[in-house]
Each structure stands twice: as structure tokens, then as C-alpha cells.
C-alpha positions in Angstrom: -72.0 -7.5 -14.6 -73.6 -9.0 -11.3 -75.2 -11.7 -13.5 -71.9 -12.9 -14.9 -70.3 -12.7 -11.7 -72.8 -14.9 -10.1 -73.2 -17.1 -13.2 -69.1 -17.6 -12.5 -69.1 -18.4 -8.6 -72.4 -20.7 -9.5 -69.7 -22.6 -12.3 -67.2 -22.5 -9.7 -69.0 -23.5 -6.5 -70.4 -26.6 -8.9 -67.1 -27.4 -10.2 -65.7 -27.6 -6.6 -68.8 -29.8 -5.4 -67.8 -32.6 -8.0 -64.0 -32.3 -7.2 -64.6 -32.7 -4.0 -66.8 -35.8 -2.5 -66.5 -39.1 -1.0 -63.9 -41.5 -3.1 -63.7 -38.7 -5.7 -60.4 -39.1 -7.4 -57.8 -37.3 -5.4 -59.6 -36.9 -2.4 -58.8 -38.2 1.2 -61.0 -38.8 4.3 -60.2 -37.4 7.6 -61.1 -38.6 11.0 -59.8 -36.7 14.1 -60.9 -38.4 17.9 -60.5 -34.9 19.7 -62.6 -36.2 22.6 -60.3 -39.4 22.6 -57.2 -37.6 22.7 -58.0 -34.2 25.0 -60.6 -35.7 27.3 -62.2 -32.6 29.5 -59.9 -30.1 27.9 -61.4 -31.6 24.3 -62.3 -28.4 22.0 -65.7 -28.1 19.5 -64.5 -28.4 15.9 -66.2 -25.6 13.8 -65.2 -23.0 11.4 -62.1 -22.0 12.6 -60.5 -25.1 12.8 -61.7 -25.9 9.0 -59.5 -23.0 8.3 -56.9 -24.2 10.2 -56.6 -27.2 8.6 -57.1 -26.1 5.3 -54.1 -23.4 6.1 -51.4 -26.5 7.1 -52.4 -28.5 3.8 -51.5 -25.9 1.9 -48.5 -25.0 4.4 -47.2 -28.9 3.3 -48.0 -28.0 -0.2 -46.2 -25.2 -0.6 -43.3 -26.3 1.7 -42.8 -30.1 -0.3 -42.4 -28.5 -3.7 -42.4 -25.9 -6.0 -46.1 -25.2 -5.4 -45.7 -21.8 -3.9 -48.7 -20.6 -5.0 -51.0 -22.9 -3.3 -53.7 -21.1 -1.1 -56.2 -22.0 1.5 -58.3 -21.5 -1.3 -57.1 -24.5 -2.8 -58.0 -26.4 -0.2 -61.4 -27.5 -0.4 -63.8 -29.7 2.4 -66.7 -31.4 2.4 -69.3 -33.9 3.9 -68.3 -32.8 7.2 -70.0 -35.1 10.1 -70.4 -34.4 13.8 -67.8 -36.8 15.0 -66.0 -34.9 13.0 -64.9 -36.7 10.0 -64.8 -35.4 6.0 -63.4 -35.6 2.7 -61.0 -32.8 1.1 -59.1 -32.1 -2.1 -56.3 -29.9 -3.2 -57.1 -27.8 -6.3 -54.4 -27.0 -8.7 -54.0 -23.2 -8.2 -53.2 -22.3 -12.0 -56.0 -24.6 -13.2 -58.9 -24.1 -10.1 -61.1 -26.9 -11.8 -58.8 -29.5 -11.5 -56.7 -31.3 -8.6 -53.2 -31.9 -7.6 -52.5 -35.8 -8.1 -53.0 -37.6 -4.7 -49.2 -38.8 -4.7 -48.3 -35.6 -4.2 -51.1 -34.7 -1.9 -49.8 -37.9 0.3 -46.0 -36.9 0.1 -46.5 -33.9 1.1 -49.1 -34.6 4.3 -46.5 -37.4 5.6 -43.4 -35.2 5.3 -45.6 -32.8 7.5 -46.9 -35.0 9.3 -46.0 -33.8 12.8 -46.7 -30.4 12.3 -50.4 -30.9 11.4 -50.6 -33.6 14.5 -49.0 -30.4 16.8 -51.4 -27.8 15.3 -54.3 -29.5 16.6 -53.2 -31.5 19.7 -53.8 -34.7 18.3 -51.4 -37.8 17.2 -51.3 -40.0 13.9 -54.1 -42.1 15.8 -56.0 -39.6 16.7 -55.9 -37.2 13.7 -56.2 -39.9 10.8 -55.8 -39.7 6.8 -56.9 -43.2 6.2 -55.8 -43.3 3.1 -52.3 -42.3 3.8 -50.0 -44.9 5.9 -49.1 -43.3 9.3 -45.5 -42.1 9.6 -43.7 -44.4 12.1 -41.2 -43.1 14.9 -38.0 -43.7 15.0 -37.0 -46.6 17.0 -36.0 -46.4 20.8 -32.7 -47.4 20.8 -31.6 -48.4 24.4 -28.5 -46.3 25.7 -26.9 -49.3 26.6 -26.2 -51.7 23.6 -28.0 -55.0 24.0 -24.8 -57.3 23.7 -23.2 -56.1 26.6 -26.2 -56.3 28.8 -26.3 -60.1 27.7 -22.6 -60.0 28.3 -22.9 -58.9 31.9 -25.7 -61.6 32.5 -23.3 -64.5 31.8 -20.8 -62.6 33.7 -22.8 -62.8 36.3 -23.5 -66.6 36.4 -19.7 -67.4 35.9 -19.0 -65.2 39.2 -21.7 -66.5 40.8 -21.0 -70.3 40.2 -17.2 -69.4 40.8 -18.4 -68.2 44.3 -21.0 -71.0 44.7 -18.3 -73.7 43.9 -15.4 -71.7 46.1 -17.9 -71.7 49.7 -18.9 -75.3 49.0 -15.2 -76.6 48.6 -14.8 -74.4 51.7 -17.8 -76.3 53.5 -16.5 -79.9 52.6 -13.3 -79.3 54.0 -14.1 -77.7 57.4 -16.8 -81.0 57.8 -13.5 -83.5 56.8 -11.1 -81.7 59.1 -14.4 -81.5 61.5 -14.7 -85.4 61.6 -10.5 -86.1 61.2 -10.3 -84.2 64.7 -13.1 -86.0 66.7 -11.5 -89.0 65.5 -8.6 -88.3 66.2 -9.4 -87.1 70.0 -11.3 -90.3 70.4 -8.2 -92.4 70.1 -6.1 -90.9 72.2 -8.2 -90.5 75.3 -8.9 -94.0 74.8 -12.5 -94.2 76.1 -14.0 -97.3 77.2 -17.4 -97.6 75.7 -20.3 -99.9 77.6 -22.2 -102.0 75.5 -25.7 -104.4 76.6 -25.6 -107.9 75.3 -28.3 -109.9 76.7 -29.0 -107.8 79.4 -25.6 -108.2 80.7 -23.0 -104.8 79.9 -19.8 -105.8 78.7 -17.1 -103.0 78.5 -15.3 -102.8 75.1 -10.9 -103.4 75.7 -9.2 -100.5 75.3 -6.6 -101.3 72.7 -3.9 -99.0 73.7 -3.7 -99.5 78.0 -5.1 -102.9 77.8 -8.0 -103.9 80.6 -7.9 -106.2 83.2 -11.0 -108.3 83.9 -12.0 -108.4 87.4 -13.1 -112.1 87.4 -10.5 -113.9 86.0 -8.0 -111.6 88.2 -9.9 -113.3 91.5 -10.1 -116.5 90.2 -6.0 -116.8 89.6 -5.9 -115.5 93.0 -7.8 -118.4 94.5 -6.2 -121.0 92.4 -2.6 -119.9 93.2 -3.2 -120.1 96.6 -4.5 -123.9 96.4 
């Protein structure tokens, strides 16, 4: 009896190690960066957290389809490295010595895919199934739609040349009203403005009260008298 039982586990543990190796069909590598992701609070991957995993591929298995009697058993590892990296397969659980097609494998491991990232810490680049696409996150939407930023923009620049054109109308017309005034004053107090020509200064008539010249007053004096 103890013979056949070992002979069995010996088929079996064979039978696993050729399901199960690097580019074997069905089978995915997995690299997680733990130290990348965690830093100081990084933790050692042994045993335990082989079972983990093993435990959420056949949580996605059983939770995609109709699979419900897929078992950590199912789940098998292998060539696991240091920098933690390795290879696994999902075995069908009626037929132990085959697998279940990769398709379903990958369907199954991105509809889950943020429960397996939460179970260990990690993200989509830090926990990686390279052969399986990353799922992509929704995008951001902004709260405020973008055409009615852009509207306020142009908004904006209308007020602001409105304004700009309203203050510089403003300006010109306080200078013109500035300059009609001093004009304006100039001529009525009538000043008498001194110019030099050849060294000799000759005052400039005053239009409006007229100016008497000095010399030619004295000279009509003298001449009348004659």
C-alpha cells in the first residue's frame, strides 16, 4: 500500500514539474518589486506568502466562473528566484494532470486584479504578470468640464480688453480737455512772451490789448513839437 502511494505522489509530483516551468504552455511569470514598493517596511517573501498567492489565484478562479472547485492545490509554483520572481500554472481540478487554458487564467487575474495588488501591498507595477496587459484606471475626469474653463478664459480677455480700452479712452480725454484748458487760459490772460533775436529781446504784440512801442511813442512826441 505505502509503495503504491509513493509510486502515485512520485507520478504526480513529475506530472506537476512538467506542467509547470518556464514558457510551459499555460504558464505565467511573476515579478513583484516589494522592496521598490514598501521601502523600510518591505517584508521577506517565503512560504507564507506562496500560499497566499496561490490562495487569490484560485479566489479569481473560482470567483470568474463556474470553477468552484478550484483549490490552492491547483495552484502550482515554481523556479522561484530571490528577487522574487517565478513561473505558476493553474491545474484543472477534475483532470489534476492537465491545465486550465491561459485565456481563462488571464481573464480571471485581470478581473481581480486589484484584490491580488491589495493582498500584498503592491500595485500593477510593482506586482507584475508579464504576460497579462495591466488593467488601466479609470480616467480622472476633472470636476469642472473643460469647455467652460476655456470659456471663462476668453471671458476673461474680452473683460479685460473692455476695461483696457474703457481707462485708455478715459486717459485721452482727460490729456485733450488737459491741453483745451491751458490753451484756453493762455488766451485770455493775454501774456506777453520775450523773445532774443540777435541779442536784442523783442516782446511779442499782444493781439487782443494791442502794445504800444516806447520808441516810436517819443519820437512822434519830438516831431510834433517841431
Amino acid at each position: 500500500m505505502l509503495q503504491v502511494f509513493l509510486l502515485t505522489f512520485s507520478v504526480v509530483t513529475i506530472a506537476h514539474a512538467e506542467l509547470c516551468k518556464p514558457d510551459a504552455q499555460n504558464a505565467f511569470k511573476v515579478r513583484l518589486s516589494i522592496k521598490a514598493a514598501l521601502g523600510d517596511n518591505a517584508y521577506a517573501w517565503d512560504t507564507n506568502e506562496e500560499y497566499l498567492f496561490k490562495a487569490m489565484v484560485a479566489f479569481t478562479m473560482r470567483r470568474y466562473s463556474s470553477k468552484t472547485t478550484t483549490q490552492i492545490s491547483n495552484v502550482l509554483l515554481c523556479n522561484v528566484t530571490d528577487r522574487v520572481s517565478f513561473w505558476f500554472v493553474v491545474t484543472d481540478s477534475t483532470k489534476n494532470t492537465t491545465t486550465v487554458p491561459g485565456s481563462e487564467v488571464e481573464a480571471a487575474i485581470r478581473m481581480n486584479r486589484n484584490r491580488i495588488n491589495n493582498a500584498f501591498l503592491l500595485s500593477d507595477k510593482t506586482l507584475q504578470f508579464l504576460k497579462i496587459p495591466s488593467t488601466l484606471a479609470p480616467p480622472v475626469e476633472p470636476s469642472t468640464p473643460a469647455w467652460l474653463i476655456v470659456f471663462g478664459v476668453v471671458l476673461c480677455l474680452i473683460v479685460a480688453g473692455i476695461v483696457f480700452l474703457v481707462v485708455a479712452g478715459i486717459q485721452q480725454r482727460k490729456k485733450k480737455n488737459k491741453e483745451s484748458t491751458e490753451r484756453e487760459n493762455l488766451e485770455e490772460k493775454g501774456e506777453v512772451t520775450i523773445t532774443i533775436e540777435n541779442g536784442t529781446p523783442c516782446e511779442t504784440l499782444d493781439l487782443k490789448a494791442g502794445h504800444i512801442n516806447g520808441v516810436f511813442s517819443a519820437d512822434d512826441e519830438r516831431f510834433t513839437s517841431l
